[in-house]
Every structure is written in structure tokens, then in C-alpha cells.
mmCIF file of the N, C-alpha and C atoms, coordinates in Angstrom:
data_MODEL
# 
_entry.id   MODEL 
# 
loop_
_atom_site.group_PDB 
_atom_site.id 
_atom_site.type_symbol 
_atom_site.label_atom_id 
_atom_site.label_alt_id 
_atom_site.label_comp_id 
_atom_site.label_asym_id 
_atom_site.label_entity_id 
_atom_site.label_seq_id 
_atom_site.pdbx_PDB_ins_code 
_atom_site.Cartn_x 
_atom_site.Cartn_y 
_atom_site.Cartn_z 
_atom_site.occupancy 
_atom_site.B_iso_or_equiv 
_atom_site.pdbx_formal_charge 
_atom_site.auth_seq_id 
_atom_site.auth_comp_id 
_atom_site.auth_asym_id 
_atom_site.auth_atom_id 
_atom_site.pdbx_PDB_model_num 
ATOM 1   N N  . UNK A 1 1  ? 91.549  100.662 126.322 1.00 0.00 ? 1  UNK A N  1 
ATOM 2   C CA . UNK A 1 1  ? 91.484  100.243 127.705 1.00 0.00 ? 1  UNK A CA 1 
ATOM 3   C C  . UNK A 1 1  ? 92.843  99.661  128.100 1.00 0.00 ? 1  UNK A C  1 
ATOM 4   N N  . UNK A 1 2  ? 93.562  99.791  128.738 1.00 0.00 ? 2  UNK A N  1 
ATOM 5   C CA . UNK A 1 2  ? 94.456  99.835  129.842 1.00 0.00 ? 2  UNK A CA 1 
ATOM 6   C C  . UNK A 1 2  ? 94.420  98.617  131.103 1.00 0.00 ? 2  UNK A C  1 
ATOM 7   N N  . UNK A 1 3  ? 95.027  97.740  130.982 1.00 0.00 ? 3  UNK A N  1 
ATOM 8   C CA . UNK A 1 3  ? 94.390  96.864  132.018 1.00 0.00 ? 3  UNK A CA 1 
ATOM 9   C C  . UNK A 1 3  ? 95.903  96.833  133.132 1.00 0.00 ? 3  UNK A C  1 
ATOM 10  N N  . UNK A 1 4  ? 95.953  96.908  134.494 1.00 0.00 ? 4  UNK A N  1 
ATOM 11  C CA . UNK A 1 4  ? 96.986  96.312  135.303 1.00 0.00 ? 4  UNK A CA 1 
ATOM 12  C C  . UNK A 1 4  ? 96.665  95.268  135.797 1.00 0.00 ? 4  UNK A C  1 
ATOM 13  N N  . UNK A 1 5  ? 97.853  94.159  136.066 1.00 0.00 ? 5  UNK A N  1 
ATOM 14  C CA . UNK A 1 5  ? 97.766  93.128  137.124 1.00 0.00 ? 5  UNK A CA 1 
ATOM 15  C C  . UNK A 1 5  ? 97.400  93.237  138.654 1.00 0.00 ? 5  UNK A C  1 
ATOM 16  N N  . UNK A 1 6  ? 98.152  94.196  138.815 1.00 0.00 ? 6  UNK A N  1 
ATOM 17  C CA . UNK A 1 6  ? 98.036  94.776  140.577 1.00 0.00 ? 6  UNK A CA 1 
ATOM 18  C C  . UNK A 1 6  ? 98.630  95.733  140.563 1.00 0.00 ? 6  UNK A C  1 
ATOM 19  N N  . UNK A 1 7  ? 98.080  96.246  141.815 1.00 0.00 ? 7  UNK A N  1 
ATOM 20  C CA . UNK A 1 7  ? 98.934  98.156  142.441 1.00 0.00 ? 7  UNK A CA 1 
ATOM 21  C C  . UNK A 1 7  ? 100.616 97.681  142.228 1.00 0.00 ? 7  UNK A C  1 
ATOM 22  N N  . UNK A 1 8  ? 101.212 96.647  142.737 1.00 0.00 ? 8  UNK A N  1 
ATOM 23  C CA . UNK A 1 8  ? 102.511 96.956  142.826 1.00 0.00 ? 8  UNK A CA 1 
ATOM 24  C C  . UNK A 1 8  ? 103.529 96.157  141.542 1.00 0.00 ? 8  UNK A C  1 
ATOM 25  N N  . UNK A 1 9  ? 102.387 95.530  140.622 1.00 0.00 ? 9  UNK A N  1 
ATOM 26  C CA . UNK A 1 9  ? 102.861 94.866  139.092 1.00 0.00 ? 9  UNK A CA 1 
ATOM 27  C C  . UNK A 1 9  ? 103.376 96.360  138.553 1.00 0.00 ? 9  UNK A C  1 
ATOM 28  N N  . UNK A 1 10 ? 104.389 95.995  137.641 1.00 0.00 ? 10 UNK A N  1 
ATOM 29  C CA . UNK A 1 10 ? 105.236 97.316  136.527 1.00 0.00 ? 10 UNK A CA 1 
ATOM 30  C C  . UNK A 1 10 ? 104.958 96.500  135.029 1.00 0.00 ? 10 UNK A C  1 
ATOM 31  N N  . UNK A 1 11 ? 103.954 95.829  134.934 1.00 0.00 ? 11 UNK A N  1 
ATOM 32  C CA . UNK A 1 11 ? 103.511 95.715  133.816 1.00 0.00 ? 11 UNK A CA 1 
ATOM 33  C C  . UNK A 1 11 ? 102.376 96.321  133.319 1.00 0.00 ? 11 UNK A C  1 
ATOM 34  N N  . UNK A 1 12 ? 102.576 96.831  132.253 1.00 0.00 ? 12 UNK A N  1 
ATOM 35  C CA . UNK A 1 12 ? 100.707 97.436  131.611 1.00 0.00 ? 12 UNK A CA 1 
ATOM 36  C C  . UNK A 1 12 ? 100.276 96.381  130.291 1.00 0.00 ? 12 UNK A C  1 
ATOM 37  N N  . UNK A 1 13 ? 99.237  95.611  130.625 1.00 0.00 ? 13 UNK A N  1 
ATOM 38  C CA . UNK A 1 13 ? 98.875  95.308  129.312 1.00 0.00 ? 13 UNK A CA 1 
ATOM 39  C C  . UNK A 1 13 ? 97.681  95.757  128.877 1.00 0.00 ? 13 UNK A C  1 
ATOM 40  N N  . UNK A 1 14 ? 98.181  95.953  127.503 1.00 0.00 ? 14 UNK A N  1 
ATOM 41  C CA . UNK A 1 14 ? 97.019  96.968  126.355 1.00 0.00 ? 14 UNK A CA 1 
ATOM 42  C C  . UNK A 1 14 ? 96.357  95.857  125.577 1.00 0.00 ? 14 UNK A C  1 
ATOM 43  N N  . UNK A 1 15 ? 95.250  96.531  125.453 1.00 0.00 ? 15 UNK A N  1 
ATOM 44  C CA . UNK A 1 15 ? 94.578  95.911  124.345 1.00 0.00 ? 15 UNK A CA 1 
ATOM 45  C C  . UNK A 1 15 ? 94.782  96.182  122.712 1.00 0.00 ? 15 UNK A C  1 
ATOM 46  N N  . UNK A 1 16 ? 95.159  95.631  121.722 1.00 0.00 ? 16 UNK A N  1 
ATOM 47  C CA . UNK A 1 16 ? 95.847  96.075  120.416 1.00 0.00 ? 16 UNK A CA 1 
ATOM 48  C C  . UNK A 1 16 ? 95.266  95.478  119.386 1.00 0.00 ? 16 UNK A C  1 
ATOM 49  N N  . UNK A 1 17 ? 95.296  95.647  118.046 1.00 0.00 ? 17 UNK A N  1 
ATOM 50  C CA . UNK A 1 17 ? 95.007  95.355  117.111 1.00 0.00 ? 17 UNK A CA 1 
ATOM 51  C C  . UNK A 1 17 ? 95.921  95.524  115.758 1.00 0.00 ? 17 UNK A C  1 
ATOM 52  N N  . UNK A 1 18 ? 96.335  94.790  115.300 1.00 0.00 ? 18 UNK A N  1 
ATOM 53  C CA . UNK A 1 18 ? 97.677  94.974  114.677 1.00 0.00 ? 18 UNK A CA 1 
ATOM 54  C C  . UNK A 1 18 ? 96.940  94.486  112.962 1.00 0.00 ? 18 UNK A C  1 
ATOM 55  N N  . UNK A 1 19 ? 97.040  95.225  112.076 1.00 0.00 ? 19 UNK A N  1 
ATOM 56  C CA . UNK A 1 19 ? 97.169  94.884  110.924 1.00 0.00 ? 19 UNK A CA 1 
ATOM 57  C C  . UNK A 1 19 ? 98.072  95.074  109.433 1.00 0.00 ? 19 UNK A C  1 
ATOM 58  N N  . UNK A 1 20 ? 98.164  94.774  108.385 1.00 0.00 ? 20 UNK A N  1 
ATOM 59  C CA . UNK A 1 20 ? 99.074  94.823  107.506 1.00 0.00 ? 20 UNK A CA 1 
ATOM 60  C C  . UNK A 1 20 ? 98.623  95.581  106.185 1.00 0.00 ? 20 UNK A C  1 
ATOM 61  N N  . UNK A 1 21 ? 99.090  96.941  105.702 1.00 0.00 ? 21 UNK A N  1 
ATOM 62  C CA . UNK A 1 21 ? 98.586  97.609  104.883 1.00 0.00 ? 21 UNK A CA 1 
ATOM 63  C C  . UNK A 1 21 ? 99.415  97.522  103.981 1.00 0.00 ? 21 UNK A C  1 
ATOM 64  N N  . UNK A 1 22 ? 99.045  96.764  102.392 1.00 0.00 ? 22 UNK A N  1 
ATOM 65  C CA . UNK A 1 22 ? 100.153 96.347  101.233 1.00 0.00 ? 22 UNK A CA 1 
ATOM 66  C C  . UNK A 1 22 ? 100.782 97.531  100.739 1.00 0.00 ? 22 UNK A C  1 
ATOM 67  N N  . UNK A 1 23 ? 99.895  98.189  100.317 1.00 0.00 ? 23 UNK A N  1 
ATOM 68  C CA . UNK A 1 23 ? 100.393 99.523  99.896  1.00 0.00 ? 23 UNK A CA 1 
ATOM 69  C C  . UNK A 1 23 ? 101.043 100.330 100.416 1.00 0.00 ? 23 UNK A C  1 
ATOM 70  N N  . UNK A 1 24 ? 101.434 99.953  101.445 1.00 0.00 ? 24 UNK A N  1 
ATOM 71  C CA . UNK A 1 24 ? 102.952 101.020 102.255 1.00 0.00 ? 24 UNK A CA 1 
ATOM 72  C C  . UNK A 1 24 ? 103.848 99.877  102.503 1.00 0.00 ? 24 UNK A C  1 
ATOM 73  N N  . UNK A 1 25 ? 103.534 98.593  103.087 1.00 0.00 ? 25 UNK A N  1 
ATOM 74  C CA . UNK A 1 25 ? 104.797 97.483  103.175 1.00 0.00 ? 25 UNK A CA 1 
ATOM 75  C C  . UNK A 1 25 ? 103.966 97.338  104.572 1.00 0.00 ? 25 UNK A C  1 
ATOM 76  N N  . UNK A 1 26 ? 103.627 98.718  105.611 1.00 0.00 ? 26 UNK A N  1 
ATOM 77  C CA . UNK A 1 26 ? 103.684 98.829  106.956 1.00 0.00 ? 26 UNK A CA 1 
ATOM 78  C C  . UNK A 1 26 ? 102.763 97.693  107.880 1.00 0.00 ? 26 UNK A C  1 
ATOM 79  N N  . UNK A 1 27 ? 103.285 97.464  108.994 1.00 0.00 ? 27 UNK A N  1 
ATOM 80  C CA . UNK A 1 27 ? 101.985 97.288  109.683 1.00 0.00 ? 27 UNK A CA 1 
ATOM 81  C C  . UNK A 1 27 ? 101.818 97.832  110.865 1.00 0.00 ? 27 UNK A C  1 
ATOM 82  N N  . UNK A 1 28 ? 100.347 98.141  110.919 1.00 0.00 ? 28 UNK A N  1 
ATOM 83  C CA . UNK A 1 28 ? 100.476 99.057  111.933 1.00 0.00 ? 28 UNK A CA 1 
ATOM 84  C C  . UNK A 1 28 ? 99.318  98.134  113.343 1.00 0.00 ? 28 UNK A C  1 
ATOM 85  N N  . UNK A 1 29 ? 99.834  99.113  114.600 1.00 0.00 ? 29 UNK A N  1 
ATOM 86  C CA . UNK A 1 29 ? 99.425  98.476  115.586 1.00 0.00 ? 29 UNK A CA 1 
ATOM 87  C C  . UNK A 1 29 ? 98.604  99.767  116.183 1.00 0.00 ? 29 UNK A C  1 
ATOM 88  N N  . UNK A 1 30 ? 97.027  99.416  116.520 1.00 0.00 ? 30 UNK A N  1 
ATOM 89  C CA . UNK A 1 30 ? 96.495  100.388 117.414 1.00 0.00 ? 30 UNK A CA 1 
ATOM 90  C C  . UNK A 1 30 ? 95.817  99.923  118.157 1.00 0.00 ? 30 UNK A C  1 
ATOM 91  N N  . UNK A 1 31 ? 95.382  100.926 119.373 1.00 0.00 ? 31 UNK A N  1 
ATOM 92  C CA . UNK A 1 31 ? 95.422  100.759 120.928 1.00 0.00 ? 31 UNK A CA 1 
ATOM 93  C C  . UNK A 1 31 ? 93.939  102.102 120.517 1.00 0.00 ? 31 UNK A C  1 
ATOM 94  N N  . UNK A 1 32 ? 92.862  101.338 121.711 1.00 0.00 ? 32 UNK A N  1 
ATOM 95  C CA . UNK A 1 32 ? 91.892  102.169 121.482 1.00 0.00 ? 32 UNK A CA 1 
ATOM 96  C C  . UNK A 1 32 ? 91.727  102.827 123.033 1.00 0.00 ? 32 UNK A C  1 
ATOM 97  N N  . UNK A 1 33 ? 90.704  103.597 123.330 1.00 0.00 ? 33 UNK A N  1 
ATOM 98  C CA . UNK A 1 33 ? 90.598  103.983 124.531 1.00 0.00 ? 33 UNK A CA 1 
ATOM 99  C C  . UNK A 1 33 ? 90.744  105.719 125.015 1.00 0.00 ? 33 UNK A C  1 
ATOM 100 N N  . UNK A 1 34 ? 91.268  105.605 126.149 1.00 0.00 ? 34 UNK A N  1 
ATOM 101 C CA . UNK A 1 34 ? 91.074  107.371 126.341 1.00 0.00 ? 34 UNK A CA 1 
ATOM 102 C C  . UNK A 1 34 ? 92.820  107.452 125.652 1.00 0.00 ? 34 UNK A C  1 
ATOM 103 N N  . UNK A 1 35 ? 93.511  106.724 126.385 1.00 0.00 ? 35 UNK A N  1 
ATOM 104 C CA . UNK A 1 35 ? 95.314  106.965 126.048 1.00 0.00 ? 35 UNK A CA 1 
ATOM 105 C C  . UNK A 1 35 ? 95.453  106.135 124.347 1.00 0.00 ? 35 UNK A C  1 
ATOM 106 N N  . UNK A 1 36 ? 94.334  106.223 123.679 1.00 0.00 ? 36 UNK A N  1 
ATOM 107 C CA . UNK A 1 36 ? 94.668  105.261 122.388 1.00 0.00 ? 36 UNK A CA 1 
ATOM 108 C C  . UNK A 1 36 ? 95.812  105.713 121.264 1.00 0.00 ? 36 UNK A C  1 
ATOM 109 N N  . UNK A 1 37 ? 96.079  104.875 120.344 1.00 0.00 ? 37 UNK A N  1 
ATOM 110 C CA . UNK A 1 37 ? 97.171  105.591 119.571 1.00 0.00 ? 37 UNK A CA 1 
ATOM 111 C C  . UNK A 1 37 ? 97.355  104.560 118.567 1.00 0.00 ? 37 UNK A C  1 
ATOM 112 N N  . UNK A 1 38 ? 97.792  104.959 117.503 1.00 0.00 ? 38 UNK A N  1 
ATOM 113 C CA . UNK A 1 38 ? 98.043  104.063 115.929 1.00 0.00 ? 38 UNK A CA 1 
ATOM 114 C C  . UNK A 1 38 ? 99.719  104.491 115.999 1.00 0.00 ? 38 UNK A C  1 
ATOM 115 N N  . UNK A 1 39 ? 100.655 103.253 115.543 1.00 0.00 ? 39 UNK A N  1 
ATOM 116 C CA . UNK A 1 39 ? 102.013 103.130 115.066 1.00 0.00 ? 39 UNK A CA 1 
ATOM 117 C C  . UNK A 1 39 ? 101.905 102.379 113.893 1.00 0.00 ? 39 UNK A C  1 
ATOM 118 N N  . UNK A 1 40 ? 103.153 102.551 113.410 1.00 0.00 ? 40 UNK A N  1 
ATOM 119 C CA . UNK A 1 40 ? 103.293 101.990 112.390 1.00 0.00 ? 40 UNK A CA 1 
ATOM 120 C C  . UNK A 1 40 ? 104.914 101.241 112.134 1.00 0.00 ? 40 UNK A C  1 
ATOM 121 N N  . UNK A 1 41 ? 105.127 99.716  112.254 1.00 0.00 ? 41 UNK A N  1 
ATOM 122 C CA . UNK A 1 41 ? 106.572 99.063  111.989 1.00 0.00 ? 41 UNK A CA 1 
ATOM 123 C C  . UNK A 1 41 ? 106.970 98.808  110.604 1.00 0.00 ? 41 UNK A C  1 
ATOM 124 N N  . UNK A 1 42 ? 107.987 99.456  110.425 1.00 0.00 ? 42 UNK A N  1 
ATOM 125 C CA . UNK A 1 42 ? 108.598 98.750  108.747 1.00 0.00 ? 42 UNK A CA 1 
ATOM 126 C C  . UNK A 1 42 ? 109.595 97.901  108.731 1.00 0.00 ? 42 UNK A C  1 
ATOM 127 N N  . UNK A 1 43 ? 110.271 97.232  107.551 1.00 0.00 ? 43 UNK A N  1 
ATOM 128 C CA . UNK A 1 43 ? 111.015 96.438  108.118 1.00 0.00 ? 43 UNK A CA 1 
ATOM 129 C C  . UNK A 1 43 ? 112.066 96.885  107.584 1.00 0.00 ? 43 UNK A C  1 
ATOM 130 N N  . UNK A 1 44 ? 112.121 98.263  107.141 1.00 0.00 ? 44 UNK A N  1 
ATOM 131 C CA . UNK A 1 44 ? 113.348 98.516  106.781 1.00 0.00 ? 44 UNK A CA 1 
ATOM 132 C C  . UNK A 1 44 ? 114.845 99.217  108.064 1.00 0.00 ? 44 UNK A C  1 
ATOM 133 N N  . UNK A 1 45 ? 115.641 98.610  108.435 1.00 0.00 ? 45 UNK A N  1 
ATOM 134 C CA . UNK A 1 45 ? 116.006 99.528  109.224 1.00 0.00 ? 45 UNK A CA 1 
ATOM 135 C C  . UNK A 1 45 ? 116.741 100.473 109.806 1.00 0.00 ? 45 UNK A C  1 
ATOM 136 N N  . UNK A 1 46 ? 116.907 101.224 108.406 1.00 0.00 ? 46 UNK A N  1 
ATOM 137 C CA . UNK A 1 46 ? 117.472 102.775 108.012 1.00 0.00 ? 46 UNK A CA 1 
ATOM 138 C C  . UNK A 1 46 ? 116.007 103.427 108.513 1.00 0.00 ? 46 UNK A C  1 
ATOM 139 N N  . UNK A 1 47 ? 114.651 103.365 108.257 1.00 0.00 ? 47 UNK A N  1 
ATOM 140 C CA . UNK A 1 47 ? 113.559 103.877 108.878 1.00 0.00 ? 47 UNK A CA 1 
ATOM 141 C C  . UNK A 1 47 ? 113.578 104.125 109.920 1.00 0.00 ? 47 UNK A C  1 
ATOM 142 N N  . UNK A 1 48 ? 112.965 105.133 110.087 1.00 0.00 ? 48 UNK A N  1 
ATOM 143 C CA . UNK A 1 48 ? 112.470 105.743 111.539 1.00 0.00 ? 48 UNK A CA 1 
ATOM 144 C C  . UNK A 1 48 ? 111.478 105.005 112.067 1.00 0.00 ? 48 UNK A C  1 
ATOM 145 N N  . UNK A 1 49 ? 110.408 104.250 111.402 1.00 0.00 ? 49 UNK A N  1 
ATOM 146 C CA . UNK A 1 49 ? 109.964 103.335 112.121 1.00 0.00 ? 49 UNK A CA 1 
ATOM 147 C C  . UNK A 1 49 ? 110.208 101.265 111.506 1.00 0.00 ? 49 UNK A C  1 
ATOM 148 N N  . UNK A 1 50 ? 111.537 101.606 111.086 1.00 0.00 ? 50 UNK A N  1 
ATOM 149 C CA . UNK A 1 50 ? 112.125 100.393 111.140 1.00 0.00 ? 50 UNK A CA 1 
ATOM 150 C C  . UNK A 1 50 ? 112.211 99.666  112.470 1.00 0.00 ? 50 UNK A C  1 
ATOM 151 N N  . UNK A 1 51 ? 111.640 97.939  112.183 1.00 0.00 ? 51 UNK A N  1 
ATOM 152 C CA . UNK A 1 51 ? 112.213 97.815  113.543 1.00 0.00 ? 51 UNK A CA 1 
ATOM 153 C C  . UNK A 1 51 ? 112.260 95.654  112.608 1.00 0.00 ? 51 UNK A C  1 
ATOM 154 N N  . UNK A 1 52 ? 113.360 95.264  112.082 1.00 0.00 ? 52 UNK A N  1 
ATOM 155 C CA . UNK A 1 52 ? 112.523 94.390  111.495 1.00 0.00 ? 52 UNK A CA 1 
ATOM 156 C C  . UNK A 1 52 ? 112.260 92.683  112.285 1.00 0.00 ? 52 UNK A C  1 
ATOM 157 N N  . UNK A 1 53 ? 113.378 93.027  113.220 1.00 0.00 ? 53 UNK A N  1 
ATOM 158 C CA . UNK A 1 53 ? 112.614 91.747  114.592 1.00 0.00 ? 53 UNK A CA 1 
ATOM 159 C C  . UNK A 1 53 ? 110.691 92.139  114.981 1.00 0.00 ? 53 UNK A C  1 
ATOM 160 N N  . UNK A 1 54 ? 110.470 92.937  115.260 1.00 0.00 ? 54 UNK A N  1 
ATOM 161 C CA . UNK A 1 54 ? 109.471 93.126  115.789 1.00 0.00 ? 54 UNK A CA 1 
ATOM 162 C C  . UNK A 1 54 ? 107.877 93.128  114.648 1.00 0.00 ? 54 UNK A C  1 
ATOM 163 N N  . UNK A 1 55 ? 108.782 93.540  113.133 1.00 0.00 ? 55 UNK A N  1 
ATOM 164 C CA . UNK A 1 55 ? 108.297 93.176  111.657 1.00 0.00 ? 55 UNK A CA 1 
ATOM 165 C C  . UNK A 1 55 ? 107.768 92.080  111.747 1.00 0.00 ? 55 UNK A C  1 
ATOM 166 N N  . UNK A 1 56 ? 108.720 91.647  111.696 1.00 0.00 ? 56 UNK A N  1 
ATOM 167 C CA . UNK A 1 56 ? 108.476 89.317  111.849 1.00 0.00 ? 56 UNK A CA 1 
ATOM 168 C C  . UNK A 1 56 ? 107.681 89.087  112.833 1.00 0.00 ? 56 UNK A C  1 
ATOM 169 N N  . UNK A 1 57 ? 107.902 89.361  113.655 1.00 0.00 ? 57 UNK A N  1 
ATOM 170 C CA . UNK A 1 57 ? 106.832 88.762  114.588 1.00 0.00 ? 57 UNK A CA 1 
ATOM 171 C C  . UNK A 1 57 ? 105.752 89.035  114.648 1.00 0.00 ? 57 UNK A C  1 
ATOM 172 N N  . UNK A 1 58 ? 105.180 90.500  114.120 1.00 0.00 ? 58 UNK A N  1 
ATOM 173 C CA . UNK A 1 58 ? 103.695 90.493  113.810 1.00 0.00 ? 58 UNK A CA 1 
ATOM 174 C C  . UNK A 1 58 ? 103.153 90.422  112.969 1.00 0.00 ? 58 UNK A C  1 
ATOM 175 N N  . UNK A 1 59 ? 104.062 90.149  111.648 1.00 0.00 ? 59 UNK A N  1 
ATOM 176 C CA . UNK A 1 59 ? 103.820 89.371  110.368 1.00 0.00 ? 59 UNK A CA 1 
ATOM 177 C C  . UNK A 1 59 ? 103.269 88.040  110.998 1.00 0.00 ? 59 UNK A C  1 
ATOM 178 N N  . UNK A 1 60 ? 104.385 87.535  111.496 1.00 0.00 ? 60 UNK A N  1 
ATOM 179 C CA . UNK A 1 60 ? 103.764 85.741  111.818 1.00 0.00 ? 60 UNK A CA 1 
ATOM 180 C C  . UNK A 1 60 ? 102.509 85.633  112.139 1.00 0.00 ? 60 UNK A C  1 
ATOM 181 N N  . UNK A 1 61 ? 102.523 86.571  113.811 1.00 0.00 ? 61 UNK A N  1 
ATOM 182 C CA . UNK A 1 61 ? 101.054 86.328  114.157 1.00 0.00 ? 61 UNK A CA 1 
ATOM 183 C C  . UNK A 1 61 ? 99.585  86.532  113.263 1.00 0.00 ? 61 UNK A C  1 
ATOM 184 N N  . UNK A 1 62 ? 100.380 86.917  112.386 1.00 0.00 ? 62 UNK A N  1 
ATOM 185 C CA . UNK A 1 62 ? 99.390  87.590  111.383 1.00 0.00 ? 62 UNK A CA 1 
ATOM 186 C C  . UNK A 1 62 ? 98.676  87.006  110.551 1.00 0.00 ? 62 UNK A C  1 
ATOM 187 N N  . UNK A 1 63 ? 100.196 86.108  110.170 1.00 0.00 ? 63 UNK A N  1 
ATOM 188 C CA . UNK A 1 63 ? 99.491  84.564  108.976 1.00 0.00 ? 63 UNK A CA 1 
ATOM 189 C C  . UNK A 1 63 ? 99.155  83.751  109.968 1.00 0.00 ? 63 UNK A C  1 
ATOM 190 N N  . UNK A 1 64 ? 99.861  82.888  110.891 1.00 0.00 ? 64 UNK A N  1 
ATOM 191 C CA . UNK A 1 64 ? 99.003  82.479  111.982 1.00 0.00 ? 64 UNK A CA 1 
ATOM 192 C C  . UNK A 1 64 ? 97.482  82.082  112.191 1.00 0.00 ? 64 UNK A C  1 
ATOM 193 N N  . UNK A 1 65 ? 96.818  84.367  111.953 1.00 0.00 ? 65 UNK A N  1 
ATOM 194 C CA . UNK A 1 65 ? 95.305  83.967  112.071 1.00 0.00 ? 65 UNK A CA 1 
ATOM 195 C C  . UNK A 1 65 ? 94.829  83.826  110.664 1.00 0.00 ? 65 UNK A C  1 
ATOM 196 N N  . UNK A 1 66 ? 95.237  83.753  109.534 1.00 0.00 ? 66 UNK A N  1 
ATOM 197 C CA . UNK A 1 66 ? 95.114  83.780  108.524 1.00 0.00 ? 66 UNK A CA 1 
ATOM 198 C C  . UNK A 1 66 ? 94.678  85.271  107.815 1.00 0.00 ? 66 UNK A C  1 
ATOM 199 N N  . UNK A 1 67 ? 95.324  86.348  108.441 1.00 0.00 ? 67 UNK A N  1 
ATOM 200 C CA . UNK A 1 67 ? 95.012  87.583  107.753 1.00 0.00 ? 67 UNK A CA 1 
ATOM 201 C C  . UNK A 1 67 ? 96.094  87.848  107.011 1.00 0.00 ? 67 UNK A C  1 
ATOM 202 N N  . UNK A 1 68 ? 95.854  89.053  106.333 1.00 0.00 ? 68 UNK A N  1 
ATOM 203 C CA . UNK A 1 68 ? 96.452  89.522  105.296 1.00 0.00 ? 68 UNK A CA 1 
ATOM 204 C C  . UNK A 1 68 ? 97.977  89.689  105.976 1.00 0.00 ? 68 UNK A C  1 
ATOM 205 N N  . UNK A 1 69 ? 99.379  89.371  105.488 1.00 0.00 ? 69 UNK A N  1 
ATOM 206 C CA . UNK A 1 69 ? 100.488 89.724  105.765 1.00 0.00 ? 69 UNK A CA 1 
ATOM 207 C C  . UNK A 1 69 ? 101.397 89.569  104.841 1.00 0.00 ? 69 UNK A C  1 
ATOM 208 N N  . UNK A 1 70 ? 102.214 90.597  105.412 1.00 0.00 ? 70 UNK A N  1 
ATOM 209 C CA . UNK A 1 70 ? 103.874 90.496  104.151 1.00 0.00 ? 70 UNK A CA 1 
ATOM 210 C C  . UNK A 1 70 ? 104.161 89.108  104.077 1.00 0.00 ? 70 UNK A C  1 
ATOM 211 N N  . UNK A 1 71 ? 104.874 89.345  102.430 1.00 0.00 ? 71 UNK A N  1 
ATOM 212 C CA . UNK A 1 71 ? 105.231 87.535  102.316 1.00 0.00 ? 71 UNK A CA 1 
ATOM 213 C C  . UNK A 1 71 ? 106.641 87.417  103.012 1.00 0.00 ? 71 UNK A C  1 
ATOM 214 N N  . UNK A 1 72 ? 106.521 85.994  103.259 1.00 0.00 ? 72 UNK A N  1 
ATOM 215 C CA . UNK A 1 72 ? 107.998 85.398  104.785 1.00 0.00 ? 72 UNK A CA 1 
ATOM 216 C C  . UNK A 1 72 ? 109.234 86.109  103.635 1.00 0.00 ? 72 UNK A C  1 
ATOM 217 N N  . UNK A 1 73 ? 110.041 86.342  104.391 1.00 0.00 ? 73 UNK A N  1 
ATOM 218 C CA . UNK A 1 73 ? 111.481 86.642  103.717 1.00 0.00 ? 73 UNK A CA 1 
ATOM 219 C C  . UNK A 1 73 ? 112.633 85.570  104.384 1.00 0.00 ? 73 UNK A C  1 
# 
């Protein structure tokens, strides 16, 4: 689901679910709905889906709720 603020807002906010899979390093973020879709961030960033600012930050939120996440570097 897809939510806008208003007709003339240029923001879209999604609804997401982001978790941390040990066995690849990755974590991935998915979006459910008709436009839904699974990514995946690494923190390496020679990777194609390197990105490792954006790594950290959903690591944090991650320990935060107390779920499973990469250990802090």
C-alpha cells in the first residue's frame, strides 16, 4: 500500500519491512501491495547493492527494536 499526503505533496510514503539475513550479511527491505517489491543493502561498497550509510541505519533501527542485526562496526 502506497500512501500520499495530498494531490500536490511529491512525497510517497510506503509501507516497509526491513529485515537482516546472517547468511548473506544482507538486509533486505520489502514493500507489499499491488507495486510491492523486495531489495536487498550490503555494506560492501564495491557491490551493486552496496550502499553502507544506508547499511547502518537499518542495522540500528534494527537493534533498536531488538531484532536480529549485523554486529556495530
Amino acid at each position: 500500500m502506497t500512501l500520499r499526503a495530498s494531490e500536490g505533496d511529491k512525497t510517497v510514503y510506503l509501507k516497509i519491512g526491513v529485515f537482516y539475513k546472517p547468511d548473506t550479511g544482507h538486509i533486505h527491505i520489502a514493500h507489499g501491495g499491488e507495486e510491492g517489491f523486495i531489495t536487498t543493502v550490503s555494506p560492501d561498497p564495491a557491490s551493486k547493492r552496496g550502499n553502507p550509510n544506508l547499511y547502518r541505519h537499518l542495522a540500528d533501527c534494527l537493534r533498536a527494536k531488538g531484532m536480529p542485526a549485523p554486529d556495530k562496526e
